[in-house]
C-alpha positions as CSV (number, residue, x, y, z in Angstrom):
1,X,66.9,74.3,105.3
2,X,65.4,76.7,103.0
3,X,62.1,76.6,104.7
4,X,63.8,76.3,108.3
5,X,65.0,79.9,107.8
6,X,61.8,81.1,106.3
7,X,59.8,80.3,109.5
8,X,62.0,81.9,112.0
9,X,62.6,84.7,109.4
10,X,58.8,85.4,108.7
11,X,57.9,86.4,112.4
12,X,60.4,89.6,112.0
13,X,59.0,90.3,108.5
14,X,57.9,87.7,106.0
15,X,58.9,89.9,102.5
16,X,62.5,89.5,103.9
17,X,62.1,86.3,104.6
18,X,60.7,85.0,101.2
19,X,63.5,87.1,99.6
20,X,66.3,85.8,101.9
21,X,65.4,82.2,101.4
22,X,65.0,82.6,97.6
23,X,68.9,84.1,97.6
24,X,69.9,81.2,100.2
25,X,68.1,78.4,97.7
26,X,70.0,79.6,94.9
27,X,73.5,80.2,96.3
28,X,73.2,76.9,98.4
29,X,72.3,74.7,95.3
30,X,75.3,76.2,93.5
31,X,77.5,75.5,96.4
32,X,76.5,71.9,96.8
33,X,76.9,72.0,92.8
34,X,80.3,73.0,93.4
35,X,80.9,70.3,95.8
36,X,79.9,67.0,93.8
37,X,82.0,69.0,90.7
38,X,85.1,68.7,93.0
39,X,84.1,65.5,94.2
40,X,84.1,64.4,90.8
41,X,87.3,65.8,90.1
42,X,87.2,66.8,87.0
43,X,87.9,70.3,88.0
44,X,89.8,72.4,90.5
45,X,87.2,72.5,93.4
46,X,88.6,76.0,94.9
47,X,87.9,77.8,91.8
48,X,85.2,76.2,90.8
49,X,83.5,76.7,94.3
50,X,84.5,80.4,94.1
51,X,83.5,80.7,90.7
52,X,79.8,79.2,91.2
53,X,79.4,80.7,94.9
54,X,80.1,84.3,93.3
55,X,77.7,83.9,90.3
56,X,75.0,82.5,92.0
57,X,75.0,85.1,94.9
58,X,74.6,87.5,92.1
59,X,72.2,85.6,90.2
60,X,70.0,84.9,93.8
61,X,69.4,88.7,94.1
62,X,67.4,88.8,90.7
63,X,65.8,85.5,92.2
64,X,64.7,87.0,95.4
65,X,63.2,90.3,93.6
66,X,61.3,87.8,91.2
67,X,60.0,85.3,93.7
68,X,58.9,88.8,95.9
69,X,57.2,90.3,93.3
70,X,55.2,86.7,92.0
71,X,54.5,86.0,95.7
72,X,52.9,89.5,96.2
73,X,50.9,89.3,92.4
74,X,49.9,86.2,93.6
75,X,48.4,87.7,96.5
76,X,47.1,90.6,95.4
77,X,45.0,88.6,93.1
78,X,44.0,85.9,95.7
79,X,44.2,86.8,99.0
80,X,42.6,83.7,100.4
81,X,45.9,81.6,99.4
82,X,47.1,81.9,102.4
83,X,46.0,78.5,103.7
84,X,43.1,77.3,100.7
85,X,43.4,73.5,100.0
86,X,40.5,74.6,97.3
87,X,41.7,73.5,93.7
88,X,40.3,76.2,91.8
89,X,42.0,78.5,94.0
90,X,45.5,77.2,93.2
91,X,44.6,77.2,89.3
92,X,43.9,80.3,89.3
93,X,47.6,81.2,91.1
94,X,48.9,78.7,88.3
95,X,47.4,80.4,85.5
96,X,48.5,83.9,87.3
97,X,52.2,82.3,87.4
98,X,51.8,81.0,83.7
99,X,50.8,84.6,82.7
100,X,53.5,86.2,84.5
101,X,56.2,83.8,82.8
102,X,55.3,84.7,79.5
103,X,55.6,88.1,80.2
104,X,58.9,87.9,81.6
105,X,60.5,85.3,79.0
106,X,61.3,88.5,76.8
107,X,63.7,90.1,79.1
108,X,65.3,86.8,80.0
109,X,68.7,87.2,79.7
110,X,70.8,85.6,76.6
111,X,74.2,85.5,78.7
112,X,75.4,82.3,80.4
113,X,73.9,81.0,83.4
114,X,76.0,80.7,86.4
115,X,77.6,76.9,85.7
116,X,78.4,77.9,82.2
117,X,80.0,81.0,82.8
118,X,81.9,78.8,85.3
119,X,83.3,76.6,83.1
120,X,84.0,79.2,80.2
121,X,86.0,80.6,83.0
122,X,88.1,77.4,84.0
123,X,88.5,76.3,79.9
124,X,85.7,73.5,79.8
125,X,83.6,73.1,76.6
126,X,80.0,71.9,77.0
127,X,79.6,68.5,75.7
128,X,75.9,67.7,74.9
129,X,74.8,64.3,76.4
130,X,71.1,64.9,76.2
131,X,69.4,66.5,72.8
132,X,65.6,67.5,74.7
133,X,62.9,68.1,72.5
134,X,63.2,72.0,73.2
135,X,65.9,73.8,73.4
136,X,64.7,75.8,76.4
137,X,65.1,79.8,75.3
138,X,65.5,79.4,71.6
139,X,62.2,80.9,70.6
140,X,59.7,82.6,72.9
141,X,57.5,79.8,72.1
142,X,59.6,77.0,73.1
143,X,60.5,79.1,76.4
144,X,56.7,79.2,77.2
145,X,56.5,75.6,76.4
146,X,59.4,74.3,78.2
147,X,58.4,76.6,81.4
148,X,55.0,75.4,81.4
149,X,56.1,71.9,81.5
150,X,58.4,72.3,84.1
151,X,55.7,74.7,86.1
152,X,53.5,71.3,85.8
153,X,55.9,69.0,86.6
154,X,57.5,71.0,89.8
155,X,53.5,71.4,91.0
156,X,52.5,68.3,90.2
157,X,55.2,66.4,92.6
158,X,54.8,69.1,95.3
159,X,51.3,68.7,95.4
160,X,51.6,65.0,95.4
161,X,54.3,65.2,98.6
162,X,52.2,67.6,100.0
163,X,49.3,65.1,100.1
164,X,51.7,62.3,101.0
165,X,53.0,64.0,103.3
166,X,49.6,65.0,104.6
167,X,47.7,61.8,104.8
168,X,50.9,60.3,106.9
């Protein structure tokens, strides 16, 4: 849907449109969040809909800022993106994205993220059901770590789609 919007946004101007999608990806993901929550019933689905949606379309502004400013360093850097299949092109915009998370892993915030502060709101405690060898955002190190696995992993199955998808 996310990309939908982008397309017919992008014509009118494409900065609004890579900011407006970012918001929508965010505040949609906690909506449907919200929805198998309810489904699940194990809480009230009204407030916790309300609770996520409100977060989350807070929490989707500081995403659209950040994915306009990496979209434009990325461009400023390598203007021929626009388009390249040429590997060494998109490593370089991976090592420019790498760069640019461990420069911003310092002023990542130590508040709750949107669920959390969701269910600190309706009385739930977290209950840890999966220890991971990280804990993502104890120590810088771990943070640049865990980002640069899941940097790798999220561009390693997009590029793989993207050349399924492709060659179909």
């Amino acid at each position: 849907m996310g990309y939908t919007v982008y397309t017919k946004l992008k014509s009118i101007n494409e900065i609004v449109a890579i900011g407006i999608t970012s918001w929508l990806s965010v505040f949609l993901a906690s909506v449907l969040a919200a929805i198998e929550i309810g489904i699940s019933k194990s809480l009230p689905f009204g407030k916790v809909l309300t609770l996520m949606a409100g977060y989350h379309a807070i929490i989707g502004i500081g995403e659209a800022i950040l994915t306009i400013i990496i979209v434009q360093a990325v461009r400023a850097k390598l203007p021929e993106i626009g388009g390249c299949s040429c590997m060494k092109t998109i490593v370089k915009g991976l090592i420019i994205i790498i760069i640019l998370l461990a420069i911003a892993l310092p002023f990542a915030s130590n508040n709750p993220d949107g669920l959390e502060a969701t269910m600190e709101k309706v009385g739930l405690e977290e209950q840890t059901v999966y220890e991971a060898p990280f804990d993502y955002g104890e120590t810088w190190g771990q943070s640049i770590a865990m980002g640069l696995i899941g940097i790798i992993l999220v561009f390693g199955v997009s590029y793989g789609l993207a050349k399924l998808i492709k060659g179909a």
